[in-house]
C-alpha positions as CSV (number, residue, x, y, z in Angstrom):
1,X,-5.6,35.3,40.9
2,X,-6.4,38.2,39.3
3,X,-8.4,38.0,35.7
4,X,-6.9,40.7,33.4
5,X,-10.0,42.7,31.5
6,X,-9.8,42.9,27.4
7,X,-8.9,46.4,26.8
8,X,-10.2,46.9,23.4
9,X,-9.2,50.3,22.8
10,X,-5.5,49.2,23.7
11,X,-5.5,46.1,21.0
12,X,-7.1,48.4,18.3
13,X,-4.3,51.3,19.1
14,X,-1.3,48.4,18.9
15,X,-3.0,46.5,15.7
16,X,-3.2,50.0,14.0
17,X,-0.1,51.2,14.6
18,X,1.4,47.7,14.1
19,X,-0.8,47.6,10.3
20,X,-1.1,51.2,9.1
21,X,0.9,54.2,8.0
22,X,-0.2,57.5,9.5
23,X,0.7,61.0,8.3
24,X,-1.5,64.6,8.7
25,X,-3.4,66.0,5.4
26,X,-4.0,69.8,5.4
27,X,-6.0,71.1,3.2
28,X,-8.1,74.7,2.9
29,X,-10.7,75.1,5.6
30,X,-14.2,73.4,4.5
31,X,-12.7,71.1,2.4
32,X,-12.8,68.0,5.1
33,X,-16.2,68.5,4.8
34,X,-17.1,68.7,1.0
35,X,-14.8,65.2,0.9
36,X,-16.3,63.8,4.2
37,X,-19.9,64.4,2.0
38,X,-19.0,63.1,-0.6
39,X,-17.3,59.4,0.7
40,X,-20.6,59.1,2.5
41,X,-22.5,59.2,-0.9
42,X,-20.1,56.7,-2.1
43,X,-21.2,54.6,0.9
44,X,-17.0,54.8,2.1
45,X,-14.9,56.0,5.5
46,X,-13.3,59.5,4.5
47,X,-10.0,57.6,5.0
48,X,-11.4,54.6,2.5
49,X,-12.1,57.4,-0.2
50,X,-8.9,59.3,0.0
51,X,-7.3,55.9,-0.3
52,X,-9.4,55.2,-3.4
53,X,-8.8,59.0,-4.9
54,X,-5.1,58.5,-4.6
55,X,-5.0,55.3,-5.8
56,X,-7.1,55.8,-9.2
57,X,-5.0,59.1,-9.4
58,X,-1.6,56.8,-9.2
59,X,-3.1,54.1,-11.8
60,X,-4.1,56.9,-14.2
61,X,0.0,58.3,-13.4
62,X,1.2,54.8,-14.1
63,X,-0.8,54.6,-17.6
64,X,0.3,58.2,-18.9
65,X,3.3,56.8,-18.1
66,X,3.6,53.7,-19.6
């Protein structure tokens, strides 16, 4: 009998897709790299930063708002 290997790669590519939305940002040349800067200052991913920009941005939306 043949013992099947753990394909990491494989489980992380099914649990993402299975956990996260995906979709493309553009933005002006550079910029990635300004952002990327500053979300390691913060000590964050760039995706973890983004997340947190847009989220402050909505809670600030939902306040004006309200």
């Amino acid at each position: 009998m043949e013992k099947k290997e753990f394909n990491q790669i494989k489980y992380q590519n099914e649990y993402n897709k299975k956990n996260y939305d995906r979709f493309e940002l553009i933005m002006p040349k550079g910029q990635k790299e300004v952002i990327k800067q500053r979300a390691n200052e913060a000590g964050q991913s760039l995706s973890e930063y983004i997340n947190t920009a847009i989220a402050e941005k909505m809670a600030k939306d939902l306040k004006r708002e309200g």
